[in-house]
FIFI-219406 format. One record per residue (C-alpha): residue number from 1; x, y, z. Coordinates in steps of 0.5 Angstrom, whole numbers, plus 500, padded with zeros to 3 digits. Each point is the difference from the previous one (the first is absolute). Last residue first. Layout:
<seq->NUM X->X Y->Y Z->Z>
...
// end
This chain:
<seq->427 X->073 Y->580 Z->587>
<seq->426 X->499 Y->495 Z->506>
<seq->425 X->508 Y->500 Z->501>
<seq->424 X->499 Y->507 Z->502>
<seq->423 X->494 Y->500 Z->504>
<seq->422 X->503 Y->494 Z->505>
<seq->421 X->506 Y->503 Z->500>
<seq->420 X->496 Y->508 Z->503>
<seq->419 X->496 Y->495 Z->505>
<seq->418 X->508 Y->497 Z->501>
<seq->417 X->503 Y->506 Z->503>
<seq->416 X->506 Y->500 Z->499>
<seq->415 X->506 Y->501 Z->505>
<seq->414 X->507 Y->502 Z->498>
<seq->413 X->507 Y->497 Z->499>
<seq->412 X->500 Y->495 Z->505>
<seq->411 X->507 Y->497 Z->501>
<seq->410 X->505 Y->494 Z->497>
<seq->409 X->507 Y->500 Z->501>
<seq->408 X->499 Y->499 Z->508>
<seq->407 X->497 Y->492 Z->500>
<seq->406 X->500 Y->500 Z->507>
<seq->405 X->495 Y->504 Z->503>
<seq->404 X->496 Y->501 Z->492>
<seq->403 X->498 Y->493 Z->501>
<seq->402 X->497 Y->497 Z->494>
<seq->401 X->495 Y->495 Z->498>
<seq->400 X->500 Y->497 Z->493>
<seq->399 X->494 Y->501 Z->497>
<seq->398 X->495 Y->494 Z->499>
<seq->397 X->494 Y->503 Z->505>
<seq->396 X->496 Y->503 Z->495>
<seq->395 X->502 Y->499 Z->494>
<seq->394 X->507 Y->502 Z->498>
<seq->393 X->501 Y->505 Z->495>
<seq->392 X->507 Y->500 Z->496>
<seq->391 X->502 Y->507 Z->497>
<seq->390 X->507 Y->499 Z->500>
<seq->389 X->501 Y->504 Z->507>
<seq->388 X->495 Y->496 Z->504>
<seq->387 X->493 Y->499 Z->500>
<seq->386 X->495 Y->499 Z->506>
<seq->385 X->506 Y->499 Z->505>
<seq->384 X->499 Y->498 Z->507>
<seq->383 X->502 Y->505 Z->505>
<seq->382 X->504 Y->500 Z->507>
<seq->381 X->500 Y->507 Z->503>
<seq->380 X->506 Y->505 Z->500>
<seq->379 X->498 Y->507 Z->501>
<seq->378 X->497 Y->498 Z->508>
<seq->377 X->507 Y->497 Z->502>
<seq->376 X->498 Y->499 Z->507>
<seq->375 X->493 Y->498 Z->499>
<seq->374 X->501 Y->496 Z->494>
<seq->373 X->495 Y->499 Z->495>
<seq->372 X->496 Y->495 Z->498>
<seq->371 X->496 Y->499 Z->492>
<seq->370 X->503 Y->506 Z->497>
<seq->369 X->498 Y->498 Z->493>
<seq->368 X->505 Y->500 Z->493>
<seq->367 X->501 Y->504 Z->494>
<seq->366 X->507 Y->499 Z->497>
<seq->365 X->504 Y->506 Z->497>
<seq->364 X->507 Y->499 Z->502>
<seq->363 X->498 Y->505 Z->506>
<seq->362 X->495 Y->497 Z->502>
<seq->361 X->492 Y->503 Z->499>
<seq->360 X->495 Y->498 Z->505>
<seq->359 X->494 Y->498 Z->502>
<seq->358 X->497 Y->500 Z->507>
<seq->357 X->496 Y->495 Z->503>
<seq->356 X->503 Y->500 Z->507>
<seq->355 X->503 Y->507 Z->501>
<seq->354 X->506 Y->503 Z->497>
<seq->353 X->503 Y->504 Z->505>
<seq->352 X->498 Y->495 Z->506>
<seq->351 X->494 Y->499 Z->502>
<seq->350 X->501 Y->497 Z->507>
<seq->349 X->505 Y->504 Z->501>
<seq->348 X->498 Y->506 Z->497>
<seq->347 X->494 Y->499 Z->504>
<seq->346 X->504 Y->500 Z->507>
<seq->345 X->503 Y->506 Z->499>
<seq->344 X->495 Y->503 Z->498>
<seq->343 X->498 Y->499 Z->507>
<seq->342 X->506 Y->501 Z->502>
<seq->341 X->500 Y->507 Z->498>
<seq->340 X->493 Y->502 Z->502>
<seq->339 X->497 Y->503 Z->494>
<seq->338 X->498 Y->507 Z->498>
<seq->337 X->506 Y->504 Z->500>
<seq->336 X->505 Y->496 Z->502>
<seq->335 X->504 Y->500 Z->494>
<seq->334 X->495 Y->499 Z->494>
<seq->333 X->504 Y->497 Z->495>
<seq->332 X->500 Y->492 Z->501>
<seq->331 X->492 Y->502 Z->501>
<seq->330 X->501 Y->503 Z->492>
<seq->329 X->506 Y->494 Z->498>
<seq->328 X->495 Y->494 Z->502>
<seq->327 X->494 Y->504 Z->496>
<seq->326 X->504 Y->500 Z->495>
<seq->325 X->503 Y->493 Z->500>
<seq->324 X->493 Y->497 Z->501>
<seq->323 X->497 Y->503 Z->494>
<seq->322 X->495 Y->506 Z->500>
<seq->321 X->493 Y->501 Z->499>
<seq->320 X->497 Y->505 Z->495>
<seq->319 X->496 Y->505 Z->502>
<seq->318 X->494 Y->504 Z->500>
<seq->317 X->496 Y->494 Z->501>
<seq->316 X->504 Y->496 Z->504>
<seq->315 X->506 Y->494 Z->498>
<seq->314 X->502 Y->497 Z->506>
<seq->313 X->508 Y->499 Z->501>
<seq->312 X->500 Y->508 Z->504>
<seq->311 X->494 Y->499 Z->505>
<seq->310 X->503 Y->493 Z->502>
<seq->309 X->507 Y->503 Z->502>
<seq->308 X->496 Y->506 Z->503>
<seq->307 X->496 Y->495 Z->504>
<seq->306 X->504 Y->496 Z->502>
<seq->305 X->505 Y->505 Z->503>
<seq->304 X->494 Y->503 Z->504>
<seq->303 X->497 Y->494 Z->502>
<seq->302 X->506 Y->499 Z->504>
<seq->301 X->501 Y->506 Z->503>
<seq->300 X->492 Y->499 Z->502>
<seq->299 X->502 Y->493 Z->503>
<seq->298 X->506 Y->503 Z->504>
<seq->297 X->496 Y->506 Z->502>
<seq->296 X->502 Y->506 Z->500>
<seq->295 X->504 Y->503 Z->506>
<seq->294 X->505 Y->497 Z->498>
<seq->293 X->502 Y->506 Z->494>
<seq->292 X->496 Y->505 Z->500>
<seq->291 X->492 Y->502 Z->501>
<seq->290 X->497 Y->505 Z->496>
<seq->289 X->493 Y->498 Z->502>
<seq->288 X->495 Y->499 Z->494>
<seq->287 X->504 Y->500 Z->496>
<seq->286 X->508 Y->501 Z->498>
<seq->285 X->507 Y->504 Z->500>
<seq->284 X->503 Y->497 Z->507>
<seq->283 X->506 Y->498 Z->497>
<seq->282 X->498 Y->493 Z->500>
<seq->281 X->493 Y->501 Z->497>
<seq->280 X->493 Y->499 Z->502>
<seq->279 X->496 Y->498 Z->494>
<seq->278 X->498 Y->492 Z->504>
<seq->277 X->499 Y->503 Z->507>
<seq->276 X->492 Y->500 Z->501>
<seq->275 X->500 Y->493 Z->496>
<seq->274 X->505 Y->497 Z->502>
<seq->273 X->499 Y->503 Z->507>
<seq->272 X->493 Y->496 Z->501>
<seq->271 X->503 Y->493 Z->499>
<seq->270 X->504 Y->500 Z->507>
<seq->269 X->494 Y->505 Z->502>
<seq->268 X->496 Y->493 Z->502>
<seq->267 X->495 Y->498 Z->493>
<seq->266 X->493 Y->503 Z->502>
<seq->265 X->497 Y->499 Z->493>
<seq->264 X->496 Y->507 Z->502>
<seq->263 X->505 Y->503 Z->504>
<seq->262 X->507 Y->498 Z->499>
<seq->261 X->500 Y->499 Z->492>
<seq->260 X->493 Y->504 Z->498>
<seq->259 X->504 Y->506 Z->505>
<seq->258 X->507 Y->499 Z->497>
<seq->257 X->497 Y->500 Z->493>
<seq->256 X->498 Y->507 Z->501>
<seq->255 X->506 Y->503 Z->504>
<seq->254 X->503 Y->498 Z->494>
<seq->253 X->496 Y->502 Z->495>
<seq->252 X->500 Y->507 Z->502>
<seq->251 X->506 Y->502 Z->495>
<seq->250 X->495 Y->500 Z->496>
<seq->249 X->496 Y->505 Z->502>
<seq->248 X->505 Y->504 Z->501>
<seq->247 X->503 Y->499 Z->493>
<seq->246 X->492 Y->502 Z->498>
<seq->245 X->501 Y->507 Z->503>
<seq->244 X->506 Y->502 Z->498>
<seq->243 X->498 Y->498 Z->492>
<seq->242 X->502 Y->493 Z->497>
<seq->241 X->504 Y->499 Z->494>
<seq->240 X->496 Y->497 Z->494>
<seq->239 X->499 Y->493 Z->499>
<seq->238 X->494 Y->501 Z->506>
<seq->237 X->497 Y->492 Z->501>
<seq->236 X->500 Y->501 Z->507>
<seq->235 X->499 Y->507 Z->501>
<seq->234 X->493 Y->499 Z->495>
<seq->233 X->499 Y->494 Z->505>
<seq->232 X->500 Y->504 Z->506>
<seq->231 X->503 Y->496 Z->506>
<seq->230 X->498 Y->496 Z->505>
<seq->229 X->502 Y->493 Z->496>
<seq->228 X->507 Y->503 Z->500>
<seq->227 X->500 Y->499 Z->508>
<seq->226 X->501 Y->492 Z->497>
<seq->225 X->507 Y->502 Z->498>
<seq->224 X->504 Y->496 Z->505>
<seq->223 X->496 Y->495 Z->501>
<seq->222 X->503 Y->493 Z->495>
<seq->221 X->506 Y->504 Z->504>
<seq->220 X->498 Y->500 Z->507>
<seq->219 X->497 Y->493 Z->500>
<seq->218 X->508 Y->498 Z->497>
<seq->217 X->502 Y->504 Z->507>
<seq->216 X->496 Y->497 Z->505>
<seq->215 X->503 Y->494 Z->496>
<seq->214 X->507 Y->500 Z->501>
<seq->213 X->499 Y->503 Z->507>
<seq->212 X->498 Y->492 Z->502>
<seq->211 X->506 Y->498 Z->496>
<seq->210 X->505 Y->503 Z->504>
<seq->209 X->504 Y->504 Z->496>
<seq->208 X->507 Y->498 Z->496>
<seq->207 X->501 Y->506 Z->496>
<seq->206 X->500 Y->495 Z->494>
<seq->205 X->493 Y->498 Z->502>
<seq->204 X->498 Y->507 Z->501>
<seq->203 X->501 Y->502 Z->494>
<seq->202 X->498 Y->494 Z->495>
<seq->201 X->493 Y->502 Z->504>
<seq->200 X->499 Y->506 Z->498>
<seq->199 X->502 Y->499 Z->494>
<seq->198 X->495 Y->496 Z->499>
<seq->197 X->494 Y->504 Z->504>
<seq->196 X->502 Y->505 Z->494>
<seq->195 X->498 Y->496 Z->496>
<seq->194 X->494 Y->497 Z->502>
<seq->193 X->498 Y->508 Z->502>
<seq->192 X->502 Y->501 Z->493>
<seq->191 X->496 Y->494 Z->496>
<seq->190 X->494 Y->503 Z->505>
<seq->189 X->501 Y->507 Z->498>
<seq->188 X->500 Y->498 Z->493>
<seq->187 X->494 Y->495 Z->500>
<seq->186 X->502 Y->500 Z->491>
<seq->185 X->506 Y->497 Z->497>
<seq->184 X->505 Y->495 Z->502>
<seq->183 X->506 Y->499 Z->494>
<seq->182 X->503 Y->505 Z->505>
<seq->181 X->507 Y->495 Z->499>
<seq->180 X->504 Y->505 Z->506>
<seq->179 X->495 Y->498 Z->505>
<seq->178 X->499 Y->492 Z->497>
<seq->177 X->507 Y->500 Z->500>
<seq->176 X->501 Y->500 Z->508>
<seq->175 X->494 Y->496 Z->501>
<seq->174 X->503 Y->494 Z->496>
<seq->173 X->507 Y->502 Z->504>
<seq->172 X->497 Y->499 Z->507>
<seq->171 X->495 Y->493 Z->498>
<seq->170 X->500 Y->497 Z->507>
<seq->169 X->501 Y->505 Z->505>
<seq->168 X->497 Y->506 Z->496>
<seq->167 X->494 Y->494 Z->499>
<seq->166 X->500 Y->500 Z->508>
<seq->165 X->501 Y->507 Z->502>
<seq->164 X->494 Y->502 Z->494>
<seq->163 X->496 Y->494 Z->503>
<seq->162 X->500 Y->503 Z->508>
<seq->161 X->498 Y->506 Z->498>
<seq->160 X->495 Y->498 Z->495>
<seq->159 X->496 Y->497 Z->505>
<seq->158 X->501 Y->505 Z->505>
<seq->157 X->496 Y->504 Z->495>
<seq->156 X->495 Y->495 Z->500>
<seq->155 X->499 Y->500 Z->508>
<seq->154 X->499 Y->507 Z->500>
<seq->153 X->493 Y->499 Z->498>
<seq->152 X->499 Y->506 Z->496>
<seq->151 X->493 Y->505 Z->501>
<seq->150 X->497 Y->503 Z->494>
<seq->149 X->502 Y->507 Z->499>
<seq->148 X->501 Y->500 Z->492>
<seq->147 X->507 Y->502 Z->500>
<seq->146 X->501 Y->495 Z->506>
<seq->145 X->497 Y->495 Z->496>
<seq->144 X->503 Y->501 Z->494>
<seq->143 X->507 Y->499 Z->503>
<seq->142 X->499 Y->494 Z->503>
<seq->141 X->497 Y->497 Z->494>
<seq->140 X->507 Y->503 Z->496>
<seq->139 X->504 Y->496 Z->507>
<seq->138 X->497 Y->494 Z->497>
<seq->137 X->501 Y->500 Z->492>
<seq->136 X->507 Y->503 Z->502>
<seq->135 X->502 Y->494 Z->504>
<seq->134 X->497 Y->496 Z->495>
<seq->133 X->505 Y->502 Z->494>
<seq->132 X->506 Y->499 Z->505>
<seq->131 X->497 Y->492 Z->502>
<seq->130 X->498 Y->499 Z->492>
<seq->129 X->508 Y->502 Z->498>
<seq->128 X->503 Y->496 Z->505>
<seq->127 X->496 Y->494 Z->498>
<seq->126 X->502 Y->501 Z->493>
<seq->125 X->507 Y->502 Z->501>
<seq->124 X->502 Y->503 Z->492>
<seq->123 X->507 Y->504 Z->502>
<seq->122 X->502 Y->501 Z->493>
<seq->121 X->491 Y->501 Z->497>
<seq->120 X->499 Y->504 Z->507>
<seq->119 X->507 Y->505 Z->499>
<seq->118 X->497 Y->501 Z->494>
<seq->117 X->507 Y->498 Z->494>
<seq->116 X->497 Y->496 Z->494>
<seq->115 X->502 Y->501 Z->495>
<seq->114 X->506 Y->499 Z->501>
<seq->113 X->506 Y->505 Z->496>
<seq->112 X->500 Y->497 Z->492>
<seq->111 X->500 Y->508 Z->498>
<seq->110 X->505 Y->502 Z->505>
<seq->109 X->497 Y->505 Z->505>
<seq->108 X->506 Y->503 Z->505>
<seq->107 X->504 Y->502 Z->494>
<seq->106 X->505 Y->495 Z->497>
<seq->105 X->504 Y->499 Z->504>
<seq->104 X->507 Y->501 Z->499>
<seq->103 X->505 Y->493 Z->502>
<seq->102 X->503 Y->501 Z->505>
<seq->101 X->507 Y->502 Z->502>
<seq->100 X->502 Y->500 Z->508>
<seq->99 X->502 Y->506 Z->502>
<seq->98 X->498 Y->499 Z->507>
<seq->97 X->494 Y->499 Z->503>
<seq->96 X->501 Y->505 Z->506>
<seq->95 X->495 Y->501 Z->504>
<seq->94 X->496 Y->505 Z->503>
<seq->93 X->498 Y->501 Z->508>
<seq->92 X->493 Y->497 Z->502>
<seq->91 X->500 Y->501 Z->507>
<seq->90 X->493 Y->500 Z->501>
<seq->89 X->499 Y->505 Z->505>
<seq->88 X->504 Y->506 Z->496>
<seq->87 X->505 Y->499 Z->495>
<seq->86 X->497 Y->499 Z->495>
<seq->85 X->497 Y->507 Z->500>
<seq->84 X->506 Y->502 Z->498>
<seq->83 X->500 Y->497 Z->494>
<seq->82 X->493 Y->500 Z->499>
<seq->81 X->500 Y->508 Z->500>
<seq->80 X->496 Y->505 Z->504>
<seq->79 X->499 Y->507 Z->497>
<seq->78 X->505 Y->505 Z->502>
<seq->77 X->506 Y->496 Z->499>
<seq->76 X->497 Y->499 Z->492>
<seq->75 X->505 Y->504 Z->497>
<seq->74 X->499 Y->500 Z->492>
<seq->73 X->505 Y->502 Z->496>
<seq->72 X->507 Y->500 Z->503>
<seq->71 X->503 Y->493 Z->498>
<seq->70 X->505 Y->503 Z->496>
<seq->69 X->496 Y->498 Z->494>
<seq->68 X->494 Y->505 Z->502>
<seq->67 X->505 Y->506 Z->502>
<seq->66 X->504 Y->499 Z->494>
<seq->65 X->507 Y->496 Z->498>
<seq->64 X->499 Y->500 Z->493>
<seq->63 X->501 Y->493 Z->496>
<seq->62 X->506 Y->500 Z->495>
<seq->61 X->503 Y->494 Z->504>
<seq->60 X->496 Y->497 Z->504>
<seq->59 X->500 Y->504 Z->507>
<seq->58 X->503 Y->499 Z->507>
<seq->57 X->499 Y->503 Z->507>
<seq->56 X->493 Y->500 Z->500>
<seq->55 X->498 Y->502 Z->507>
<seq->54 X->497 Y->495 Z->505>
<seq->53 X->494 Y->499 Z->504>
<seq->52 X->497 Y->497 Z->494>
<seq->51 X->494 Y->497 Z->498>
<seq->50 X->497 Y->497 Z->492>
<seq->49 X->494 Y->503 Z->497>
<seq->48 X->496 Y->498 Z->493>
<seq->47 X->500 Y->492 Z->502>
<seq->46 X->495 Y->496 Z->494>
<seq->45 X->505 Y->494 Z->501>
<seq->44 X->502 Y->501 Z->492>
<seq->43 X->503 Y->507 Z->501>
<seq->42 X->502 Y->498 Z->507>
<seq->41 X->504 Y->494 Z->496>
<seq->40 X->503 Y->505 Z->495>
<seq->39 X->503 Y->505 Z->505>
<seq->38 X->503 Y->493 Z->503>
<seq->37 X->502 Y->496 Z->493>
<seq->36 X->503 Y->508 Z->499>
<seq->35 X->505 Y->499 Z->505>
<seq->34 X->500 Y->504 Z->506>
<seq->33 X->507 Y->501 Z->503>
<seq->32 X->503 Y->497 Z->507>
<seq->31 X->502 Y->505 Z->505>
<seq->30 X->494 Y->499 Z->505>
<seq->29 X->497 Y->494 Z->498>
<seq->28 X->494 Y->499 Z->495>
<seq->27 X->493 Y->499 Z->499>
<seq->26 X->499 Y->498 Z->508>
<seq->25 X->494 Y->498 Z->501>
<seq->24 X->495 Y->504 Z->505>
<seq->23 X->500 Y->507 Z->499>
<seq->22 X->494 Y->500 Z->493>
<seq->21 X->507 Y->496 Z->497>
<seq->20 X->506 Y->504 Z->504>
<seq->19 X->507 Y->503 Z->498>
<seq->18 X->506 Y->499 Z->504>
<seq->17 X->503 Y->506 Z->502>
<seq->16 X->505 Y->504 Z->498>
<seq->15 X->497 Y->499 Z->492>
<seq->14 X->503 Y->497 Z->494>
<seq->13 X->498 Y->503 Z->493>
<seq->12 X->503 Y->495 Z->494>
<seq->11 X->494 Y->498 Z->498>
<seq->10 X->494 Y->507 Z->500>
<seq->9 X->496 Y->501 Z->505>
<seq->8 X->495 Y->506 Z->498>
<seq->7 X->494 Y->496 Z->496>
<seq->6 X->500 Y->495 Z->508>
<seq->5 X->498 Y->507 Z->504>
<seq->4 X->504 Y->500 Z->505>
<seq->3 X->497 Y->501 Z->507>
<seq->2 X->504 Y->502 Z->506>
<seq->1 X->499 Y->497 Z->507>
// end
């Protein structure tokens, strides 16, 4: 894939192939010429970048065909590119909306957007919300005895296991917008074993495990990192990057936690292996063992997709965090380096391009909120419009519901990050 920048396309121009939003969303045909309502629309939309596998095989009158606007300015074929990442485990192949004509949007912030749009506040479940929120309390009592030596009584641990998969069960999508909302701050570790214990889980639901294996491998997520707990405090709390030393110290957590979890909790090796295999990678490139491929555990390969997706939506003291969308292209991306292909596969499925919460911008300039996706269809989800093209905003539940499967004029622009809308529309 080639990326053009957005200043150097030009109307009239018409490339070989067709030109693709953040690779995904057709912007226009093969043959067909760009208009300037569609360089306008990526303007307003924020978007400085399209891609092409093709050449320019026309430009508008009085323009220079250069190496930038003849689609040769910056060949991204050897960095991983979404495009052709989606046509990996989860099938996610670009549509085509059509030349329809839509009304330009007016930005992705109108000044009369909601102004309301955390992902707790729009998909507000009480009930759901105490139940995640105590989870979190309980496995943070857990993580303090460990730390501080005192001995747990395993039952308790079983008892958030057996919670988490029920309220998963129960309140999925909840649960969902609570990961990617990241309203909850504070017990970091626990609200990130929690997490990553539910993701965990979503996983091996939709690969159809037995579910006695499914919780051996939530007690091995809410214990993947208890090996932390054996570590200096100053490597983990270091911003800087690391010495050699201190990378093999904390590469050493692993072998850590599988000692806390298999000999000290006796839990059976089922859920010591997630904690032990939990950073071996799929090529065979990870720690503490450099295992390959099956000869990791299932659980551990599980964990590892789950983590990294949850690592990369949660905001960090030395970063900020990402939206779904992004995080979904970065593991879409990874071209079976890291994670087991079906096990990536099964997330995308699950999750979709756009998970469960996201909010997004249409094409015609609407907001809106995924609130189902389509496994089959991963960049076609259903979603419920916060305001619509003319700028009306819609309460909470009251907007009209759209499905993306069906209604092909319509498509999803780009991914917002509603804590960045939250503080716009605070201004």
């Amino acid at each position: 894939m080639k990326k053009i920048t957005v200043k150097n396309l030009h109307p009239g121009m018409v490339f070989s192939e067709p030109v693709y939003i953040e690779g995904n969303n057709i912007l226009v045909p093969a043959g067909v010429e760009i208009r300037k309502k569609d360089i306008d629309r990526l303007v307003s939309w924020g978007i400085e970048t399209v891609e092409t596998e093709g050449e320019a095989v026309a430009v508008a009158a009085g323009q220079k065909k250069d190496k930038d606007t003849a689609g040769g300015a910056e060949n991204t074929a050897g960095a991983p590119s979404s495009g052709a990442a989606a046509g990996k485990p989860g099938k996610a192949e670009p549509e085509s909306p059509g030349q329809k004509e839509s009304p330009a949007p007016q930005g992705p912030v109108k000044k009369n957007a909601p102004s309301a749009l955390s992902l707790t506040e729009v998909q507000e479940n009480k009930g759901a919300y105490k139940i995640y929120m105590e989870l979190i309390e309980r496995l943070d009592a857990v993580f303090s005895n460990i730390a501080g030596g005192v001995s747990v009584e395993v039952r308790s641990i079983d008892n958030i296991t057996a919670r988490l998969l029920q309220a998963v069960r129960d309140e999925r999508d909840s649960f969902i917008g609570y990961i990617l909302g990241g309203e909850v701050t504070g017990r970091e570790m626990a609200k990130s074993s929690v997490n990553a214990a539910i993701l965990s889980a979503l996983i091996a639901i939709e690969l159809k495990i037995p579910n006695y294996k499914i919780a051996q491998i939530i007690t091995g997520a809410l214990l993947h990192d208890v090996g932390m707990f054996r570590l200096p405090k100053e490597i983990i709390d270091k911003r800087g990057g690391l010495s050699g030393a201190e990378v093999q110290r904390m590469q050493a957590h692993p072998l850590y936690a599988y000692k806390i979890v298999s000999k000290t909790l006796l839990y059976p090796d089922e859920v010591g292996m997630v904690a032990l295999q939990h950073h071996e990678r799929w090529d065979g490139e990870g720690y503490p063992r450099r295992l390959s491929g099956e000869a990791i555990d299932l659980g551990a390969r599980i964990v590892s997709v789950a983590d990294a997706f949850e690592a990369m939506v949660s905001q960090k003291p030395y970063r900020n965090s990402m939206v779904g969308y992004q995080a979904m292209k970065n593991l879409l991306s990874d071209n079976s380096r890291r994670f087991d292909p079906d096990v990536l596969k099964a997330f995308i499925q699950t999750m979709g391009i756009y998970p469960i919460g996201s909010i997004i911008l249409l094409n015609n300039g609407a907001l809106a909120r995924v609130i189902e996706v389509q496994g089959d269809a991963p960049l076609r989800p259903k979603i419920r419009i916060l305001a619509d093209e003319f700028g009306t905003v819609y309460k909470q539940d009251e907007g009209e519901i759209i499905d993306l499967l069906t209604e092909k004029s319509l498509f999803i622009a780009k991914a917002l990050d509603p804590r960045e809308l939250a503080k716009k529309n605070a201004k």
